[in-house]
C-alpha positions as CSV (number, residue, x, y, z in Angstrom):
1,X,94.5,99.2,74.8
2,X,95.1,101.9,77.5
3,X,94.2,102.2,80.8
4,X,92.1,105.2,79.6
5,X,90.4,103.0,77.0
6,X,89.8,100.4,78.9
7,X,88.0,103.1,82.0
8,X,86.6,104.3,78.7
9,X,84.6,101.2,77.3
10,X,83.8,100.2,81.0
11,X,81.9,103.1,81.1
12,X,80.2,102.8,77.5
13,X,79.2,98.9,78.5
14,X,77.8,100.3,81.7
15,X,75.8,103.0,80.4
16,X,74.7,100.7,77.6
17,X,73.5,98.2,80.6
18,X,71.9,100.8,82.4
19,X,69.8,102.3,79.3
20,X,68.9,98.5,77.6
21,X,68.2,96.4,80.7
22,X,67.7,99.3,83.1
23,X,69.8,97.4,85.9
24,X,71.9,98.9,88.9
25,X,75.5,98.6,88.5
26,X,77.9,98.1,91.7
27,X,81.5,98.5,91.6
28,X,83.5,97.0,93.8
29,X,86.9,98.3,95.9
30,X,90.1,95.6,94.4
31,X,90.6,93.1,97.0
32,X,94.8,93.0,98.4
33,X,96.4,90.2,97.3
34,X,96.9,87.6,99.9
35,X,100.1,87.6,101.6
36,X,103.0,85.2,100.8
37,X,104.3,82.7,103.0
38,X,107.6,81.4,102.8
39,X,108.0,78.2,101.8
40,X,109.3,75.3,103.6
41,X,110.3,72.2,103.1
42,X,109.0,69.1,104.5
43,X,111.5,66.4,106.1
44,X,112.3,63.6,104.0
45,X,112.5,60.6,105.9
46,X,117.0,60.7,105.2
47,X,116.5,64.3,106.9
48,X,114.7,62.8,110.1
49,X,117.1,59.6,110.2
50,X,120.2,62.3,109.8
51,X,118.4,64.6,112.8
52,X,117.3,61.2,115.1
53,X,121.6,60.4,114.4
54,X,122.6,63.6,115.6
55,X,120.5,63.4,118.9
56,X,121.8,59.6,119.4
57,X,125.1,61.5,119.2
58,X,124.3,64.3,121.3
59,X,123.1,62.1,124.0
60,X,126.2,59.7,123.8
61,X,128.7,62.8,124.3
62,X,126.8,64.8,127.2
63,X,127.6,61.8,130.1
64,X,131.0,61.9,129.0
65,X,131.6,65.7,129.1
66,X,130.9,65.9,133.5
């Protein structure tokens, strides 16, 4: 089925509404599709123990650099 036929049979099933139940048909703009966000991981707990090591480092070697 084509667009056109599918416009096409829209328009039939509303007309057919309108005539049988006499009711009042509103059409509606598309809504945008949300945005994306990136995805990010979450920390596992190795990744924070690996991250709390490198600040212990860090904070070993910055007295000793003066």
């Amino acid at each position: 089925m084509t667009k056109d036929e599918l416009r096409a049979e829209l328009e039939r099933q509303e007309q057919r509404y309108k005539d049988v139940y006499g009711g009042e048909v509103t059409t509606y703009a598309a809504q945008p599709e949300p945005e994306r966000k990136p995805w990010r991981k979450r920390a596992s707990l190795l990744d924070q123990a690996f991250a709390q090591e490198i600040q212990k480092i860090e904070q070993e070697l910055k007295p000793e650099e003066p």
